[in-house]
N, C-alpha and C positions, 0 to 999 in steps of 0.2 A: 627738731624738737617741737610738741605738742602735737596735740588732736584733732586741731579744726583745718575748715578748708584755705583756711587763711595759713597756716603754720608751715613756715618752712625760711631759707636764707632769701635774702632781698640784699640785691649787689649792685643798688644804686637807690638815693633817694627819689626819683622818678618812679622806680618799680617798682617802689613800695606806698607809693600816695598812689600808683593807676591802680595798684591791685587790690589794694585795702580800701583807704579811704574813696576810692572811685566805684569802687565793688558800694559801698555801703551808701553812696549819695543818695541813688535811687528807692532805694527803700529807706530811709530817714526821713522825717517831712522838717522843713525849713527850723531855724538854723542847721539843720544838720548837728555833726560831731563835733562837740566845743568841749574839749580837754583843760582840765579846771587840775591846777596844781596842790594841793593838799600838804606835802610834805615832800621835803628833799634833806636826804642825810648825804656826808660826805660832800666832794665838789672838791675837797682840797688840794687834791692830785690829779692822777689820771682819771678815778673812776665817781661816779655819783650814784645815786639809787634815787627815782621821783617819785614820790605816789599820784597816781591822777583818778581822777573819777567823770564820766560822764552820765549827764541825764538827759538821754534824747527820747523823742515817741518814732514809732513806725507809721510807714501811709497807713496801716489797717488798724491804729489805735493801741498796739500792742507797745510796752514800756522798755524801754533799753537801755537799764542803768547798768554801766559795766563799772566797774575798779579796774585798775592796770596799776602794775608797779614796772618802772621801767628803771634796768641797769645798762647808764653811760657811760658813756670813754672818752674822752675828748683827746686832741692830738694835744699835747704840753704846749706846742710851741704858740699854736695860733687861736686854741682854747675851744677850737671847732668839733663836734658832734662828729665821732667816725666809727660808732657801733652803737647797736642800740638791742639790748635783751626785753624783749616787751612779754610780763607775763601778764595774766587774763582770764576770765570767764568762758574755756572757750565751748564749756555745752552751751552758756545761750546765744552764743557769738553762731556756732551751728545751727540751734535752733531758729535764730531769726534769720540765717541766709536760706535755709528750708523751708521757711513759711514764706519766705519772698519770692525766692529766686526760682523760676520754673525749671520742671525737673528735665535734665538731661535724656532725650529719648536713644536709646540703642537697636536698632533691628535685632531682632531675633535671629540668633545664628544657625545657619543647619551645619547638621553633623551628617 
């Protein structure tokens, strides 16, 4: 589900903080990515919905205010986080790993 280079299933929370937020350290300048909680509906069962917003800068000065509404699922029994729907901005989430991140080069294929 989504469009950016980020979008796809993460089958551990390790794979999803190297891939994401590891991918995005280096082009963030200091604090980095601080997810600031705005709203939370639901919680009362299994599922919640948060809204969160960050306001970070790029090392080249460039702004990276994203919104994200994230729908949770906690396990009932031990109230622990065991899914997480994260949706997003993701043309600028694209656009800023394309201004960042150097382009992938391919050889030219002969036919």
């Amino acid at each position: 589900m989504g469009t950016s280079p980020m979008s796809k299933r993460y089958d551990s929370l390790e794979a999803f903080q190297k891939e994401t937020l590891g991918r995005l350290k280096p082009i963030l300048k200091a604090p980095g990515l601080i997810l600031k909680v705005h709203n939370v509906v639901g919680g009362d069962d299994e599922w919640a919905t948060a809204e969160l917003k960050a306001d970070a800068e790029c090392v080249n000065g460039q702004s990276y205010k994203m919104s994200y509404a994230w729908v949770i699922r906690f396990e009932p029994d031990s109230q622990m986080i065991v899914q997480v729907r994260a949706y997003l901005d993701t043309n600028l989430l694209t656009r800023t790993l394309q201004d960042h991140e150097a382009p992938v080069y391919s050889a030219p294929r002969e036919f």
